[in-house]
N, C-alpha and C positions, 0 to 999 in steps of 0.2 A: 463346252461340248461334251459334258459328261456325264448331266442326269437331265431328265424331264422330269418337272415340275406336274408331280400328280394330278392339279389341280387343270394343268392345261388338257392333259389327256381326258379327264373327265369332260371338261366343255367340248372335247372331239367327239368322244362318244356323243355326247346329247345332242351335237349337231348333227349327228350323223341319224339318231334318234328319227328327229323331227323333220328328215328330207321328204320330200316331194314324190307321191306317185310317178313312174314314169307313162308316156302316150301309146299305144300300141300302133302301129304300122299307117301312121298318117303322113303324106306325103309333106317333107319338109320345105318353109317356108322360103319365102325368092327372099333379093337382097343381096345377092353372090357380088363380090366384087370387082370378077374379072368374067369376061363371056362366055359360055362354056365350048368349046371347039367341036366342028361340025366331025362325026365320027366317031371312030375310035379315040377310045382315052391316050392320048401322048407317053410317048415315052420320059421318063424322068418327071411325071407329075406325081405330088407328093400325095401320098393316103394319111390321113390321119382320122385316130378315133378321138370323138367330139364326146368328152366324157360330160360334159353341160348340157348337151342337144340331143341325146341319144340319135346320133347320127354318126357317117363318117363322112368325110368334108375332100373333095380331090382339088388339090391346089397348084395352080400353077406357080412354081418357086419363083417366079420374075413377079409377077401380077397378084396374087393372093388366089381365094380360095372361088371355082367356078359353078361349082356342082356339090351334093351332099344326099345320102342315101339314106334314108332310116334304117337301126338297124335293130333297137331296144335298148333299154332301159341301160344307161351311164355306161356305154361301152370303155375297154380299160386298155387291153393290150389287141394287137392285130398282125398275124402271121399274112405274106403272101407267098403263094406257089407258083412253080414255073409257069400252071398253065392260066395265070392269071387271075385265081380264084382267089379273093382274101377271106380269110378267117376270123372274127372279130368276137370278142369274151366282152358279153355281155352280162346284163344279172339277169338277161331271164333264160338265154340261154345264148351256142356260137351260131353270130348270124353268120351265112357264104353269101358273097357279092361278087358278083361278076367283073372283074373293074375293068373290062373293055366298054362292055355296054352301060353299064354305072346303073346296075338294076340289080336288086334284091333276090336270093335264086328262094334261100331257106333261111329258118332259123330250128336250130336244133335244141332240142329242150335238154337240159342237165340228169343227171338220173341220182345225182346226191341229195340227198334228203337234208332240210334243215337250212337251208339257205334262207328263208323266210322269202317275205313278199320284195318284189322288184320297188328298190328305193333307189337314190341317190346319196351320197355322201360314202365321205372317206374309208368308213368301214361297212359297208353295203354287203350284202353274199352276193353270192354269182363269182362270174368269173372272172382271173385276173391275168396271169401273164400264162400267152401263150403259144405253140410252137409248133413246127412238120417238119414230122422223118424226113431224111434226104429223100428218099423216092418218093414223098409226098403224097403214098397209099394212108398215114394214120396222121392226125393233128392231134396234137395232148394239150388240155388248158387246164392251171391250177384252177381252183372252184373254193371260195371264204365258205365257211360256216361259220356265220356270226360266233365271239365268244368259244369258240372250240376248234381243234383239228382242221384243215381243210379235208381235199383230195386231189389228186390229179386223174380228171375223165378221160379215157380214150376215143377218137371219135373217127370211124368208117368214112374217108374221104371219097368212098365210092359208092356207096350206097345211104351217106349221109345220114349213119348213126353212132348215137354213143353206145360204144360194145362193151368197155367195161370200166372198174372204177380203183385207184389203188391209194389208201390213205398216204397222208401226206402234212407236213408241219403246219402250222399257224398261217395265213393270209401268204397262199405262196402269191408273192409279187412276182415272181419271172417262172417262166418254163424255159429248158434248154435241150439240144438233144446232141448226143454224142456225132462226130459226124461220121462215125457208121452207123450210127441207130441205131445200136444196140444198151443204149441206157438215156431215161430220161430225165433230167434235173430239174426238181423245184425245190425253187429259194424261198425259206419259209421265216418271212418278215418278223413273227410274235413268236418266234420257238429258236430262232439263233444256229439254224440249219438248213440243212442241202439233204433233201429227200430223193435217194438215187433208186430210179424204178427200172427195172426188167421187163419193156414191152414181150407181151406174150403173156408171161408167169402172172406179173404183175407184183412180183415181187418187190420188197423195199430194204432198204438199206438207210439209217439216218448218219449223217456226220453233221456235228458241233461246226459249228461257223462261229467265234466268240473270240476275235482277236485280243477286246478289253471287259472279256468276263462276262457274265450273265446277270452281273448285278443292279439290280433296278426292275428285272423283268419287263412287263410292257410297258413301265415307265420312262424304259432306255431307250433313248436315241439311238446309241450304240449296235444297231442290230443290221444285218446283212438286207436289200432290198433287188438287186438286181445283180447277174454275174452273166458273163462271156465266156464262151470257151477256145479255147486258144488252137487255132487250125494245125500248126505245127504240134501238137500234141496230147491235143484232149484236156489240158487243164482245164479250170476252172477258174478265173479271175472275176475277184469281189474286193470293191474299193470301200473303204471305210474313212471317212471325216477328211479326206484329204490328207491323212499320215499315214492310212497304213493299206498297203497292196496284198491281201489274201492269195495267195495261190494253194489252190486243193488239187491235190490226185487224188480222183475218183473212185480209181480202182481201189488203193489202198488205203485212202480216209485221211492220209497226212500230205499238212499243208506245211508252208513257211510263208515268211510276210516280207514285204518286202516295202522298204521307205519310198513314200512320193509328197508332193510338196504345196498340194494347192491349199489345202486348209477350212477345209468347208463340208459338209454336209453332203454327201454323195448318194446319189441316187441313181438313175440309168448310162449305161449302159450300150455300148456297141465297139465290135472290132473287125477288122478289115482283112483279106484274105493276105497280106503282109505281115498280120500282126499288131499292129497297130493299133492300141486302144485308147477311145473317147471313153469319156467319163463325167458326168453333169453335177457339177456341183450347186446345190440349190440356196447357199446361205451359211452362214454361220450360224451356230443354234444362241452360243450368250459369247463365245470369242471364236475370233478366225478372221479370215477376209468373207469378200460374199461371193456371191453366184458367181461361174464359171463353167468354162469346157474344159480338159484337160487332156490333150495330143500326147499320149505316152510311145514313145514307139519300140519297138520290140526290143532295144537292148537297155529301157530304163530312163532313155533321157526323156523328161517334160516339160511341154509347154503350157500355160494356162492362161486363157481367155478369156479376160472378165468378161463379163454378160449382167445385160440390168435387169433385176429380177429373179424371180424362183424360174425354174424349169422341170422338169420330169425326165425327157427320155431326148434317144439322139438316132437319128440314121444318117449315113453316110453314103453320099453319090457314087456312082462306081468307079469313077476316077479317082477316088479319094480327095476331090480337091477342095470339096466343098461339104461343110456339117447343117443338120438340121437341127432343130434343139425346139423342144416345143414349151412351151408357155405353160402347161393345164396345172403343173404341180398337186400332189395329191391331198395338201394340205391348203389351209389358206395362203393367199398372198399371190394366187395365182394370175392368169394374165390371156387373153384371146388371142393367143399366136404364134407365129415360129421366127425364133434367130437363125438367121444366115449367115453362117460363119466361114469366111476364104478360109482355110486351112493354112494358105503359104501366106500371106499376110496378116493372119488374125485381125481382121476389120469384118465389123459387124453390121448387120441391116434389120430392121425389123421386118414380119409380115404379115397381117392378118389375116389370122385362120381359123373357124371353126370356134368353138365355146367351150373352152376347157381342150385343151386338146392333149393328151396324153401318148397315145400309143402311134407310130410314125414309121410309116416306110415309102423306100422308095420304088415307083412301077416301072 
């Protein structure tokens, strides 16, 4: 788990290369698994973005997936607000979807430059992980620029534009936002940093994220992908390989690390108003165990969940009692759907969902 093999990273990029145009706003094909319910969308049905289908897919967690929205080209991550509007980071720009009525409202164009044309594949521009202020007046979504810099765009949840734009590290994979909203976080995958922004100012601040060095550069595994912030106190929790627990202060830029135990390749990401942090491990890269979830709870003790196959990201029911874990992975090896995980039994079920499915919350 300690270097990538230049050679593999090459064949990413060229896969990424030779991805596929995406469709623009054609209404998505039938085939749904389960029937879609007469009404309003149910409470506790799953969203997810369908980073395969340029759609997002609402799935019944008992039944699989009913309904599916176009939203544009490999949607990645997807914010929703209280008043039921989801957010969805696309690569051509953030679609809003209404998810009562499961209708399309907009799609807002990006205003960063250099993202190139709407493709598919693992290193695509557009946008990536993204997030709403508590009053859910601004949404911020990181935004790739192939090859350089990203940013993080601000975008007018009330008059559905992007207002402004504040640079930001390499492919931020996650956006976070303090929970007074007074600092925004993106996790910058290719740069080994936490880009902390100043809505308003747009000011930035970088902190180092590099538990095991920066050595390897983009050919490192090693590098931060997704983080949590901790409700009890604004940190920043970023899990690395299943050995090592990142805790950052924001404020002050210094972290400490703290041991965990699952041993694998960690990627998303979610934590619970107790505390409680999930963490998705996706594999061993050449040693470790493989794929899992990881139930850390707030004083350190872990549980870990195998799971078969790669995974991406996690939401968690409001009861806590049950995990989501989707299938899309953002590398190969991925998989069309989502693990059902009891929490207090660690017993797992498969679900079919969506095509590639990445980004996941619950309505």
């Amino acid at each position: 788990m300690r270097r990538a093999a230049p050679a593999l990273l090459a064949a990413a990029l060229l896969l990424a290369g030779c991805a596929t145009q995406g469709v623009e706003d054609a209404a998505p094909k039938a085939g749904n698994s389960a029937p879609a319910p007469a009404g309003r969308t149910p409470h506790g049905t799953l969203l997810v973005a369908d980073f395969g289908a340029d759609t997002v897919s609402f799935v019944d967690p008992r039944r699989g997936a009913f309904d599916a929205v176009r939203v544009g080209t490999a949607p990645y991550g997807l914010a929703v607000g209280d008043d039921g509007r989801a957010w969805v980071a696309t690569a051509e720009g953030v679609a809003v979807v209404d998810t009562e009525t499961r209708k399309k409202i907009t799609r807002i164009p990006y205003r960063t430059k250099g993202i190139g044309a709407p493709v598919h594949g693992e290193y695509r521009g557009g946008g990536m992980g993204i997030a709403l202020a508590p009053d859910g007046r601004h949404a911020y979504v990181g935004v790739n620029r192939p090859g350089t810099t990203g940013t993080v765009e601000v975008i007018d949840t009330r008059t559905l534009k992007a207002t402004g734009a504040a640079e930001a590290g390499r492919r931020p994979f996650d956006v976070d936002v303090a929970p007074d909203g007074r600092a925004v976080y993106a996790t910058g995958h290719d740069s080994f940093d936490v880009t902390v922004v100043t809505p308003g100012s747009l000011r930035t601040r970088r902190i180092e994220v590099a538990p095991y060095d920066t050595e390897g550069g983009l050919g490192s595994w090693l590098k931060p992908h997704y983080a949590a912030v901790r409700p009890s106190d604004g940190r920043l929790l970023l899990p690395f390989e299943g050995e090592k627990l990142v805790v950052l202060d924001p404020v002050t830029g210094r972290s400490r690390i703290e041991k965990t135990t699952a041993r694998t390749h960690q990627h998303g990401v979610t934590i619970t108003p107790d505390g409680t942090l999930f963490a998705v491990g996706t594999g061993a890269v050449e040693q470790g165990r493989g794929p899992s979830l990881t139930v850390r709870a707030p004083g350190g003790r872990e549980r870990v969940i195998g799971l078969d196959g790669p995974h991406e990201n996690v939401a968690v029911a409001p009861d806590g009692r049950t995990a989501y874990v989707t299938g899309g992975f953002t590398r190969d090896g991925y998989w069309n759907g989502i693990s059902v995980v009891d929490v207090a039994s660690g017993t797992v079920h498969r679900l079919a969902a969506g095509q590639r499915p990445l980004g996941v919350a619950v309505l």
